[in-house]
ZAVO-159099 format. One record per residue (C-alpha): residue number from 1; x, y, z; chain; residue in three letters. Coordinates in steps of 0.2 Angstrom, whole numbers, plus 2048, in hexadecimal, padded with zeros to 3 digits. Example, Ala and Ser with C-alpha at 12.3 -4.5 7.8 and 13.67 -1.06 7.14 Angstrom:
<recs>
+-----+-----+-----+-----+--------+--------+
| num |   x |   y |   z | chaine | residu |
+-----+-----+-----+-----+--------+--------+
|   1 | 83E | 7EA | 827 |      A |    ALA |
|   2 | 844 | 7FB | 824 |      A |    SER |
+-----+-----+-----+-----+--------+--------+
</recs>
This chain:
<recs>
+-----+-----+-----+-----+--------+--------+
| num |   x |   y |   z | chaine | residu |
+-----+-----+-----+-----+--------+--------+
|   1 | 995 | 605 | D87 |      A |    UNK |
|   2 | 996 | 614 | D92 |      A |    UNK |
|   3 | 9A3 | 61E | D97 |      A |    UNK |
|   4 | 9AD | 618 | DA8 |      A |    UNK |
|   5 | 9B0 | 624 | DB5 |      A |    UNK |
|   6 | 9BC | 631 | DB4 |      A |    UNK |
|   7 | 9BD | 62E | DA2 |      A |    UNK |
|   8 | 9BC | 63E | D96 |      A |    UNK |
|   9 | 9AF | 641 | D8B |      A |    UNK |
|  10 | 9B2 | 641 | D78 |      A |    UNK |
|  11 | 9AA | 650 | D75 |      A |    UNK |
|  12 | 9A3 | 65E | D81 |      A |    UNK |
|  13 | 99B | 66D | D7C |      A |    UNK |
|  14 | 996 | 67A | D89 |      A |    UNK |
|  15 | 98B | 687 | D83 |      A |    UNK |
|  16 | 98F | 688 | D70 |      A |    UNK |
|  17 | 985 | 695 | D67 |      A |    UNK |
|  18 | 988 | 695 | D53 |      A |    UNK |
|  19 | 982 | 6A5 | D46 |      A |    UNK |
|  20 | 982 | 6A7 | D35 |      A |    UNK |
|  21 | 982 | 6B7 | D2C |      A |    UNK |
|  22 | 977 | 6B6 | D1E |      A |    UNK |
|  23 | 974 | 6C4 | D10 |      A |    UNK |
|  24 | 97B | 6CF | D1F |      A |    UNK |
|  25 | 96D | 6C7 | D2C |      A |    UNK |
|  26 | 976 | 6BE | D3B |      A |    UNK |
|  27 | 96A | 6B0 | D3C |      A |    UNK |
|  28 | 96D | 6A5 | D4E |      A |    UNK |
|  29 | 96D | 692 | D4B |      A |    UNK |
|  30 | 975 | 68B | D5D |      A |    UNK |
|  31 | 96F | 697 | D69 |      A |    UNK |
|  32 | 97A | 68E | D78 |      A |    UNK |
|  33 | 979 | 67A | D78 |      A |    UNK |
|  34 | 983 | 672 | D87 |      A |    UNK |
|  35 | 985 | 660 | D81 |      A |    UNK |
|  36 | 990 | 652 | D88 |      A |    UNK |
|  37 | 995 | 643 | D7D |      A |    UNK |
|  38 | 99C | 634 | D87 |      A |    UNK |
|  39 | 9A8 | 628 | D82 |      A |    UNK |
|  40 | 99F | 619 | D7A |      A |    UNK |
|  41 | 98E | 623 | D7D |      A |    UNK |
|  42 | 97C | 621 | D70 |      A |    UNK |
|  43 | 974 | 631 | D6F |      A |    UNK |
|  44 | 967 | 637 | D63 |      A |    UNK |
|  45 | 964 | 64A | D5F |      A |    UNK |
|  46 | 953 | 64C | D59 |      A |    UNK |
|  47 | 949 | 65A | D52 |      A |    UNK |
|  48 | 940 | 662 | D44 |      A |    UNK |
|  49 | 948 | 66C | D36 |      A |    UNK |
|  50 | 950 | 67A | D39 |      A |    UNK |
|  51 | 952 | 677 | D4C |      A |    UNK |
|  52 | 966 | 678 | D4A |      A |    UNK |
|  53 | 96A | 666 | D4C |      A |    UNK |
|  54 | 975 | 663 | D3C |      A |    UNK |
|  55 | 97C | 671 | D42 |      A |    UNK |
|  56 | 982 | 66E | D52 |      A |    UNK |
|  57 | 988 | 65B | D48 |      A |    UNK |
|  58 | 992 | 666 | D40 |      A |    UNK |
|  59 | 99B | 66D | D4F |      A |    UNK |
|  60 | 99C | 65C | D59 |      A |    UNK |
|  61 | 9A5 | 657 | D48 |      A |    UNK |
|  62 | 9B1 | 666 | D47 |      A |    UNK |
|  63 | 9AA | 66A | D37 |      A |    UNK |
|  64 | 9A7 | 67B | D3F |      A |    UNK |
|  65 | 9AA | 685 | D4E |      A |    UNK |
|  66 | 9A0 | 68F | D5A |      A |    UNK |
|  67 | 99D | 6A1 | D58 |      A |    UNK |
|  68 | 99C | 69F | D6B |      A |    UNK |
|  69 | 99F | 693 | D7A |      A |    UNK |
|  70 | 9AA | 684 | D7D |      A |    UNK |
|  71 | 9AB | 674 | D73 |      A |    UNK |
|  72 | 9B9 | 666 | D76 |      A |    UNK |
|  73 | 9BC | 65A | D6A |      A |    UNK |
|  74 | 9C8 | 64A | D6F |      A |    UNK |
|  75 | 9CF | 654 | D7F |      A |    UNK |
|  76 | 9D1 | 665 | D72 |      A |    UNK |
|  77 | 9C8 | 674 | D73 |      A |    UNK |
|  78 | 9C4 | 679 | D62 |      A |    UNK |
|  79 | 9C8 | 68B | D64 |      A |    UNK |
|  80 | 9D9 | 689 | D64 |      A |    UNK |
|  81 | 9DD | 67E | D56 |      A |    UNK |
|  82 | 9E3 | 684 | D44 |      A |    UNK |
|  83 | 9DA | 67D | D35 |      A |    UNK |
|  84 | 9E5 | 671 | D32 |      A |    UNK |
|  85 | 9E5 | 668 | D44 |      A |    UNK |
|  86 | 9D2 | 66A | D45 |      A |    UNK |
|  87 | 9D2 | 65F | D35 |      A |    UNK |
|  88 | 9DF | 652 | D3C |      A |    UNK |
|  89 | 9D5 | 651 | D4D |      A |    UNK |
|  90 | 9C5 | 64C | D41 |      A |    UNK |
|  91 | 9CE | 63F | D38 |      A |    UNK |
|  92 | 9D5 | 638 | D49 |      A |    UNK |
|  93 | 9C7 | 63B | D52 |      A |    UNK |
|  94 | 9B4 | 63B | D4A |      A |    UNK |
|  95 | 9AC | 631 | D3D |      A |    UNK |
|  96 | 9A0 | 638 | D32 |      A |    UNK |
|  97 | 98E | 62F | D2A |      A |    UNK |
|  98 | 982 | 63B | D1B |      A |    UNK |
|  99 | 973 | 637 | D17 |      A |    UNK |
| 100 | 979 | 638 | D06 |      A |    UNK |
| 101 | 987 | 62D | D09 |      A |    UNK |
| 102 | 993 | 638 | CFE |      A |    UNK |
| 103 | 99F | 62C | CF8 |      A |    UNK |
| 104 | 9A9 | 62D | CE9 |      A |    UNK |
| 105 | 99D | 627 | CDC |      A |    UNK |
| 106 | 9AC | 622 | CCF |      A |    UNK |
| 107 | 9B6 | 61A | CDF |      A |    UNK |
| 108 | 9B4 | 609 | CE6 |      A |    UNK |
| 109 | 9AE | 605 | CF4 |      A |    UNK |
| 110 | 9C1 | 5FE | CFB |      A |    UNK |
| 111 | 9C7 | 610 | CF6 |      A |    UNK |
| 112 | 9BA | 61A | CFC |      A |    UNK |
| 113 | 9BB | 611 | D0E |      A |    UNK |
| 114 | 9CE | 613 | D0E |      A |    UNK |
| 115 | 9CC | 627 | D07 |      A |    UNK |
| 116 | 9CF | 62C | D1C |      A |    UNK |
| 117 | 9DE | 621 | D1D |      A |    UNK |
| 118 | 9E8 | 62A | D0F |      A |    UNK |
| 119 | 9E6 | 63B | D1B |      A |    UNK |
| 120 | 9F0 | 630 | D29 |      A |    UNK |
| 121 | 9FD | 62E | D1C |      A |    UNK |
| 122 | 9FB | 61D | D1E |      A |    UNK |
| 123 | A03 | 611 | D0E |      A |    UNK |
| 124 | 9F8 | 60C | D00 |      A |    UNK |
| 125 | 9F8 | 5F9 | D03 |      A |    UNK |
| 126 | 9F6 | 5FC | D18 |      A |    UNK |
| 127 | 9E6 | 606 | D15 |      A |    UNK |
| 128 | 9DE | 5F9 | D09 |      A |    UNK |
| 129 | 9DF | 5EC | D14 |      A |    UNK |
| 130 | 9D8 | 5F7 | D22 |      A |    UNK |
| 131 | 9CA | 5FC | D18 |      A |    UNK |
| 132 | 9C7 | 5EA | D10 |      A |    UNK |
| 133 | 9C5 | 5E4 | D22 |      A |    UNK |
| 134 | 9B9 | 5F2 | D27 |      A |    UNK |
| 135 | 9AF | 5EF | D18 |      A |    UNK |
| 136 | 9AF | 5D9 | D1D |      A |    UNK |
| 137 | 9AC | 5E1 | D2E |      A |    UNK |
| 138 | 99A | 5EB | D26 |      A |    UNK |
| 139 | 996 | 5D9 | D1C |      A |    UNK |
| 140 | 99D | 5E0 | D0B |      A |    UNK |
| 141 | 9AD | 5D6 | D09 |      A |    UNK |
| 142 | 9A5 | 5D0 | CFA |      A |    UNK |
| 143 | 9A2 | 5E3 | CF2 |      A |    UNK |
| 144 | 9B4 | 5EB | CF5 |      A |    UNK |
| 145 | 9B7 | 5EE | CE2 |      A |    UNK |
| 146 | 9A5 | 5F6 | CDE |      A |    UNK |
| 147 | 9A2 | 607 | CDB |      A |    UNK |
| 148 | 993 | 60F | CE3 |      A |    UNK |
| 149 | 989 | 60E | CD4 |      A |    UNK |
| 150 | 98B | 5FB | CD6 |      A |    UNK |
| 151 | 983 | 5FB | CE8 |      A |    UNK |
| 152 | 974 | 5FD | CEE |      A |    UNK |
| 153 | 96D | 60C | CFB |      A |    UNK |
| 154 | 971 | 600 | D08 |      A |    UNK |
| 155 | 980 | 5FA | D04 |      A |    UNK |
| 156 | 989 | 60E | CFF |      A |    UNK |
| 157 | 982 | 611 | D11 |      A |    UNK |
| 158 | 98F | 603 | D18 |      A |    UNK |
| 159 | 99D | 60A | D0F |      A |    UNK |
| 160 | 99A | 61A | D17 |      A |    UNK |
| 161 | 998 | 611 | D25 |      A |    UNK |
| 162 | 9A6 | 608 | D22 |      A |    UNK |
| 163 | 9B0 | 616 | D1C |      A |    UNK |
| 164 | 9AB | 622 | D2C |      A |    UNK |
| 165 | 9B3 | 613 | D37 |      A |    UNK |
| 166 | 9C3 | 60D | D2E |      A |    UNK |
| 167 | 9CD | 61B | D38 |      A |    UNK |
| 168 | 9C7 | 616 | D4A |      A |    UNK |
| 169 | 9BE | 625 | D4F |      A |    UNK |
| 170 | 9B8 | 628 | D62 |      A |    UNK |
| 171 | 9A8 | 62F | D5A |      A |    UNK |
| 172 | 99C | 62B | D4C |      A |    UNK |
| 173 | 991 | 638 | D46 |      A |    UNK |
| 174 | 981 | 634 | D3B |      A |    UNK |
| 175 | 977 | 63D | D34 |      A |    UNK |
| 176 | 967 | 63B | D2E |      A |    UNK |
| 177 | 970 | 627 | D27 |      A |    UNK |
| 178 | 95F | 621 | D24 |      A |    UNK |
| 179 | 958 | 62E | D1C |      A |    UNK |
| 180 | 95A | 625 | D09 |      A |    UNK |
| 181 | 957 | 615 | D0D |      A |    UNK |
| 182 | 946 | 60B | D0F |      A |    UNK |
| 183 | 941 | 605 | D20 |      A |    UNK |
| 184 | 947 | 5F4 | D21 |      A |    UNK |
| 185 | 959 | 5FC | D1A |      A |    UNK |
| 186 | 958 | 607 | D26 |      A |    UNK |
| 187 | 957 | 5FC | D32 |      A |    UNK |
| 188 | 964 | 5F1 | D2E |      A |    UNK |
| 189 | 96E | 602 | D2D |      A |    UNK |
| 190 | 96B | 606 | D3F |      A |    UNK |
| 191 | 96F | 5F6 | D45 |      A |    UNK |
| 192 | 97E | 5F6 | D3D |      A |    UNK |
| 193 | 984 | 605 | D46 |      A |    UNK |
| 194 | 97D | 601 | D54 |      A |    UNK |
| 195 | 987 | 5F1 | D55 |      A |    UNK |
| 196 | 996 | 5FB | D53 |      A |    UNK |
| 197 | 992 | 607 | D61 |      A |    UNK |
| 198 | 991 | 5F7 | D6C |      A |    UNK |
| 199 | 99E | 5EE | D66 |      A |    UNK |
| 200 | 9AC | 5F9 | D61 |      A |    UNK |
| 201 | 9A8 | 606 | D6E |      A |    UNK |
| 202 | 9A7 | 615 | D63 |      A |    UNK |
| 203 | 99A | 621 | D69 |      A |    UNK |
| 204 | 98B | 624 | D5C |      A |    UNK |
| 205 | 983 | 633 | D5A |      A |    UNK |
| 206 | 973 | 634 | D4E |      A |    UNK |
| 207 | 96B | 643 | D47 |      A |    UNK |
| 208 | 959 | 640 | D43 |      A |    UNK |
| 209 | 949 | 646 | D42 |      A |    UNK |
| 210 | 943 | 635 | D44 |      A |    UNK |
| 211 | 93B | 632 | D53 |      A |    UNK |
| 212 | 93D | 61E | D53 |      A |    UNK |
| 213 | 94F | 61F | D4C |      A |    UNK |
| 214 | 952 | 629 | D5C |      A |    UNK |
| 215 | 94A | 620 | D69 |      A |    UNK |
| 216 | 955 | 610 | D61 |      A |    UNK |
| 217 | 962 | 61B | D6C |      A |    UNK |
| 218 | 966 | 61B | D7C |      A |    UNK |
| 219 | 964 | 62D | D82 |      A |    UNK |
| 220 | 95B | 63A | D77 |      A |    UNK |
| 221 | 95D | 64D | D76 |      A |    UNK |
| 222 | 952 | 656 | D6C |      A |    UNK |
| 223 | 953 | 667 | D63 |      A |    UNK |
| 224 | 949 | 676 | D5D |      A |    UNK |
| 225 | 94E | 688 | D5A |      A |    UNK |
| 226 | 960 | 688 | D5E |      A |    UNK |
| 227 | 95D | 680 | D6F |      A |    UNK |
| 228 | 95B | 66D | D78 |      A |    UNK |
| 229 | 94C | 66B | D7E |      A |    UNK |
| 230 | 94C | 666 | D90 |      A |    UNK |
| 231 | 941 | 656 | D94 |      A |    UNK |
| 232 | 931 | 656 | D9B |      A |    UNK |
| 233 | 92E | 654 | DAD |      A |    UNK |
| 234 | 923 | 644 | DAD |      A |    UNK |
| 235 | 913 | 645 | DB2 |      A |    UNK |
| 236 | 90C | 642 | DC2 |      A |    UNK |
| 237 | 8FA | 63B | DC2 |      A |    UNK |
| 238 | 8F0 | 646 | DCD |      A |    UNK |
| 239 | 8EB | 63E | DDD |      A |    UNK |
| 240 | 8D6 | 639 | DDF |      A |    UNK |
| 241 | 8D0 | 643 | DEF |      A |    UNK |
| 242 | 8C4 | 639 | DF9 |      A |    UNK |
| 243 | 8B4 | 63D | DFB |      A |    UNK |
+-----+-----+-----+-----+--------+--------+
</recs>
């Protein structure tokens, strides 16, 4: 699904840089990335280590802010938002996928889905059954009272999965979600969030340095020192002069 015309993007980010002051050294790690995020879009943001990309997931999320440049998130530009409304447009707005999965390892998996709803002030019994039909939705009707210890790598990744949708978010955000998981768990990962993207309309944006993981998506954007790296002009084969 793409965005129709006319319609705004769900996140826009116009030249944000982002620097860290560490042991009194101002070290850049976004040196001015432009990035538009459509409604319903697949993207893939690859690059190596240390090529800022987690960091600029962090931004998209509103985990962070620019040290400099414009980003909109929902409609609302960042920089004018108090704590406490940036973390109610994150709850209304993005969801979120680790690598780690970071779920509540003495939770189970119901609660740990239905953990966002509790921010929306949402009833206890309303919540379970929004997060016991996300979790059917991901194929674990069957697990809702295991803990994560309980579940395999694949399965803790669908709750997080599960957990990052319950709220309707206009943006899921992964990163790295295969990283712990062996290929063919991986795969079935992907697919499962990809099916998602296609069928609930909520725009996907992976963070990999995984170069078949990216190319899974539909458009790519790849990163290295602080900066996207615009694509290479295709090659045009040199024409044989006659003799």
């Amino acid at each position: 699904m793409t965005a129709a015309a006319g319609t705004a993007p769900a996140i826009e980010a116009v030249d944000v840089t982002r620097t860290y002051e560490l042991d009194g050294v101002w070290v850049p790690a976004l040196r001015g990335v432009t990035l538009t995020v459509a409604q319903g879009d697949h993207l893939a943001i690859i690059g190596p280590s240390g090529s800022g990309k987690s960091t600029l997931m962090h931004l998209l999320g509103g985990l962070d802010r620019p040290t400099s440049g414009r980003l909109v998130i929902g409609g609302r530009d960042v920089a004018g938002l108090s704590p406490a409304e940036l973390a109610r447009l994150r709850n209304e707005t993005i969801g979120f996928v680790f690598q780690a999965f970071h779920l509540l390892p003495r939770t189970s998996a119901l609660d740990n889905v239905a953990l966002p709803l509790v921010y929306r002030g949402m009833g206890g019994a309303a919540r379970r059954r929004q997060a016991a039909a996300m979790l059917e939705r991901v194929g674990l009707g069957h697990r809702v009272r295991h803990r994560p210890s309980q579940l395999s790598g694949g399965e803790q990744q669908r709750v997080a999965i599960a957990r990052a949708l319950v709220t309707g978010p206009a943006v899921l955000l992964a990163d790295e979600p295969t990283g712990n998981l062996d290929t063919a768990t991986g795969a079935a990962v992907l697919a499962l969030l990809e099916s998602m993207n296609a069928d609930s309309g909520v725009a996907l944006v992976l963070v990999t340095h995984d170069r078949e993981v990216a190319l899974r998506a539909r458009r790519q954007i790849t990163m290295r020192d602080g900066v996207v790296v615009p694509p290479a002009a295709p090659r045009i084969p040199r024409q044989r002069e006659e003799p």
